[in-house]
C-alpha positions as CSV (number, residue, x, y, z in Angstrom):
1,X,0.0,0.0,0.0
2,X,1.4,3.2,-0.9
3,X,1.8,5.9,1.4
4,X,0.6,9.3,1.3
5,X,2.9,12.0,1.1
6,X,4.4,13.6,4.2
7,X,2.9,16.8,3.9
8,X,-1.0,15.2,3.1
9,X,0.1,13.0,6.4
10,X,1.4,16.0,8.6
11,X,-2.1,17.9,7.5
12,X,-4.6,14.5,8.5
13,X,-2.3,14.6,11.8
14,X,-3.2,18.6,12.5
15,X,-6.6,17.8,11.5
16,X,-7.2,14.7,13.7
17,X,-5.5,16.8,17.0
18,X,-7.5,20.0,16.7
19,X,-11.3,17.5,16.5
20,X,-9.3,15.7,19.5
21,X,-9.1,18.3,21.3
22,X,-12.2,19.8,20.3
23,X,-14.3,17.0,21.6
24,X,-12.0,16.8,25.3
25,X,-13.5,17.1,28.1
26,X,-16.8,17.7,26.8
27,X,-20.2,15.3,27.8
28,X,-21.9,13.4,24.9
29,X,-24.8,14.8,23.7
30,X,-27.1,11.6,25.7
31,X,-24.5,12.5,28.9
32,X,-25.6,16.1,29.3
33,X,-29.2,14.8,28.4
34,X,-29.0,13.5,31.8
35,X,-26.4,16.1,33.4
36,X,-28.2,19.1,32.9
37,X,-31.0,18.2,31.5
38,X,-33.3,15.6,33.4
39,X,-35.6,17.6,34.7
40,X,-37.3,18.8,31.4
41,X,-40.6,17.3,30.6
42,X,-40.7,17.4,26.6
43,X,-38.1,14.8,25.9
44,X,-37.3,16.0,22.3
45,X,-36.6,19.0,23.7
46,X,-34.4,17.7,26.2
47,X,-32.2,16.0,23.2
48,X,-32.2,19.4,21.2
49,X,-31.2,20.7,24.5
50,X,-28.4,18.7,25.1
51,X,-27.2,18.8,21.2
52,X,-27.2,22.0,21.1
53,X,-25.4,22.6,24.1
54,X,-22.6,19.9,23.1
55,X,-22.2,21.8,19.7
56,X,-21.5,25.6,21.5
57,X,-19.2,23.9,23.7
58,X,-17.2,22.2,20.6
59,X,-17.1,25.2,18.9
60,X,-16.0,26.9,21.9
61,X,-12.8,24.3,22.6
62,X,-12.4,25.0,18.4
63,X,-11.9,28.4,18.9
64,X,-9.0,27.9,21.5
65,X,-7.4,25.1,19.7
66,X,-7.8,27.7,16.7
67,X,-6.6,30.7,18.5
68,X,-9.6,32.6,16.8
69,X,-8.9,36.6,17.2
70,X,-10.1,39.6,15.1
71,X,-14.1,38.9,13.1
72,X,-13.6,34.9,13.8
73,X,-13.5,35.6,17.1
74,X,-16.8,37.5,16.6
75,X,-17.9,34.9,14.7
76,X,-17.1,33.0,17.9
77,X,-19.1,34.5,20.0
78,X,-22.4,35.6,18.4
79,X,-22.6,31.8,17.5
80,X,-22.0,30.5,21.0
81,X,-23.8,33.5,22.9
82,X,-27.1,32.6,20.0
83,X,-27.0,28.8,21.4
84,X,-26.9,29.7,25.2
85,X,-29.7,31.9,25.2
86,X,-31.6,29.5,22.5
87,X,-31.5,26.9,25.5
88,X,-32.3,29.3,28.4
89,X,-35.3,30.5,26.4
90,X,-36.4,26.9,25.5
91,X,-35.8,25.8,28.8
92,X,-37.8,28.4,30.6
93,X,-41.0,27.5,28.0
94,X,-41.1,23.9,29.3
95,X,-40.6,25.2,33.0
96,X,-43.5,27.3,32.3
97,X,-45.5,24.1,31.2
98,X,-44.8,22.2,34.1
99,X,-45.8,24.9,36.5
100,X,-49.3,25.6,34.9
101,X,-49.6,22.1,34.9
102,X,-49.4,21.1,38.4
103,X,-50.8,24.3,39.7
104,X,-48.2,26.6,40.2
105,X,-49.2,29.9,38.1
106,X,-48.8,33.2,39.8
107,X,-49.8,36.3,39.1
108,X,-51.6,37.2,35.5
109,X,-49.1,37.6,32.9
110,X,-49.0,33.5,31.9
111,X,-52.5,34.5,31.1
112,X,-51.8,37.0,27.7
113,X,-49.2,36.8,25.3
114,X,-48.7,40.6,25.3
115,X,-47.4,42.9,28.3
116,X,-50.4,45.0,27.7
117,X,-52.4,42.1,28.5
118,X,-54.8,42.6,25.3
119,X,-54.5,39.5,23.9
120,X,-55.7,36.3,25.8
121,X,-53.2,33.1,25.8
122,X,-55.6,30.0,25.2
123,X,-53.9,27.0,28.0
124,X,-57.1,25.0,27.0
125,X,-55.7,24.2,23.7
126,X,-52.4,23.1,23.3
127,X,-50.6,24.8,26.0
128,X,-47.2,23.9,24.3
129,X,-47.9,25.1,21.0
130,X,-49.3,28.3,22.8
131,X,-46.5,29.0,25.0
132,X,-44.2,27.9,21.9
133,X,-45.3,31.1,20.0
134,X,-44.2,33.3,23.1
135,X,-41.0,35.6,23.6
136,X,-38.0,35.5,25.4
137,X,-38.4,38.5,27.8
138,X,-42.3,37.1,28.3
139,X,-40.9,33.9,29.5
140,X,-38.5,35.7,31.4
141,X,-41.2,37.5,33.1
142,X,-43.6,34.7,33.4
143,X,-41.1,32.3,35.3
144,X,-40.2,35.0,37.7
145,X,-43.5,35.4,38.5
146,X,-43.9,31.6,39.1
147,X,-41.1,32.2,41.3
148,X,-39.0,29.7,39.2
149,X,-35.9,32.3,38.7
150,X,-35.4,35.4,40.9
151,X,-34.7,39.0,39.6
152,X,-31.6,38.7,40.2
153,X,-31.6,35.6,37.3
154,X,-34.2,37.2,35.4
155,X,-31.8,40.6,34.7
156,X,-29.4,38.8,33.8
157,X,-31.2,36.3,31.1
158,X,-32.3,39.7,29.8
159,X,-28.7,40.7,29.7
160,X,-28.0,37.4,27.3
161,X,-31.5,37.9,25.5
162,X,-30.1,41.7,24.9
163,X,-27.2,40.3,23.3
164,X,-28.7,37.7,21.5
165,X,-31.0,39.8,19.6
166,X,-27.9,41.3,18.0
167,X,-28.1,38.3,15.3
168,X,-30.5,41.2,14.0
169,X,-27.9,43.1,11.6
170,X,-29.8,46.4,11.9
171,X,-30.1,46.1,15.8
172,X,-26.2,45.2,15.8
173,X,-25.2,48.3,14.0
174,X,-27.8,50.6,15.7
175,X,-26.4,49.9,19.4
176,X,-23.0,49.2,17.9
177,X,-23.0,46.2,19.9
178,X,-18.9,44.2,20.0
179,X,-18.7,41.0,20.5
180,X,-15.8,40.0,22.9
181,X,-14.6,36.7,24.4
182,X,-16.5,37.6,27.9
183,X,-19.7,38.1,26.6
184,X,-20.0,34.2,25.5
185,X,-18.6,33.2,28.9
186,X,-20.8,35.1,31.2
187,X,-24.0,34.0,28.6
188,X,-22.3,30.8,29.5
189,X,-21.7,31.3,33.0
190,X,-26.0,32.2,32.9
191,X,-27.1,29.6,31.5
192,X,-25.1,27.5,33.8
193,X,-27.1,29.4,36.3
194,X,-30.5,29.0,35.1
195,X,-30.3,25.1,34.7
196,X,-28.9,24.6,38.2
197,X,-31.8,27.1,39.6
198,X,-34.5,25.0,37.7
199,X,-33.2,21.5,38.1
200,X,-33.7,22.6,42.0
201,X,-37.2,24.2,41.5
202,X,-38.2,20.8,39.7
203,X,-36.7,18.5,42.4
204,X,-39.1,20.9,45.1
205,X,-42.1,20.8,42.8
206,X,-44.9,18.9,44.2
């Protein structure tokens, strides 16, 4: 069998160290299923959840094998801050669910879509599907007043949900919004936050 050239075997070598590396010390997609994600209800969900989570944390290891700097590294970051406020945002939906299921709505907001409270959300038909179509900051709002997060948690999602509506090129350029290394690790170090605070909330719901 002949052997492939030196430098085609020095570049398979690079390649096969930087995915190596890539995938260290990073859960399995079915590990942080159960890790971090246990306590959610929808279990389709839950394996988005976890997928998605494994991919921002690959990309993230990629990014230091890679040395990223300059619009790469902004690359970096929007993609990794979009993931970790995708999953808080899912996450708090199905929170939501589990609370109006079992009798734990508080307050009025869970029961309109809008904050003017104008327009009625229907929980008699296809709750998930209704509270599917909701926002962010109204999921935000909604699990503080179920006393699932605090304020304290529910500032700083809307910190992440801030940044994460950047994606939007003329919001980007209107608050002239950069996107630097700490910004994915505190959306990171959130996110962190908000499964640990409603992993506990579902281990105390009765």
């Amino acid at each position: 069998m002949q052997q492939k050239p030196i430098q085609e075997r020095f570049g398979q070598e690079l390649i096969d160290a930087v995915a190596k590396f890539a995938k260290s010390e990073i859960s399995s997609p079915d590990e942080l299923g159960v890790e971090k994600f246990d306590h959610v209800a929808d279990h389709e969900l839950r394996r988005a959840l976890a997928e998605t989570l494994y991919g921002a944390r690959w990309l993230y290891k990629l990014g230091l094998a890679l040395l990223v700097s300059g619009d790469e590294r902004s690359a970096h970051v929007r993609m990794q801050v979009i993931d970790y406020a995708s999953i808080c945002e899912a996450l708090l939906a199905d929170m939501i669910l589990q609370a109006q299921g079992s009798g734990k709505a508080c307050g009025d907001q869970y029961k309109f879509t809008d904050f003017q409270k104008k327009r009625s959300l229907d929980w008699g038909v296809n709750p998930r599907k209704q509270v599917h179509k909701t926002t962010f900051e109204w999921r935000i709002k909604v699990s503080e007043d179920f006393e699932i997060i605090d304020a304290k948690l529910a500032s700083s999602l809307n910190a992440i949900r801030g940044h994460r509506n950047t994606v939007h090129l003329t919001q980007k350029i209107q608050q002239g919004v950069p996107y630097y290394i700490g910004m994915a690790q505190r959306s990171f170090n959130v996110m962190n936050k908000l499964i640990k605070v409603t992993r506990k909330w579902r281990a105390d719901l009765k």
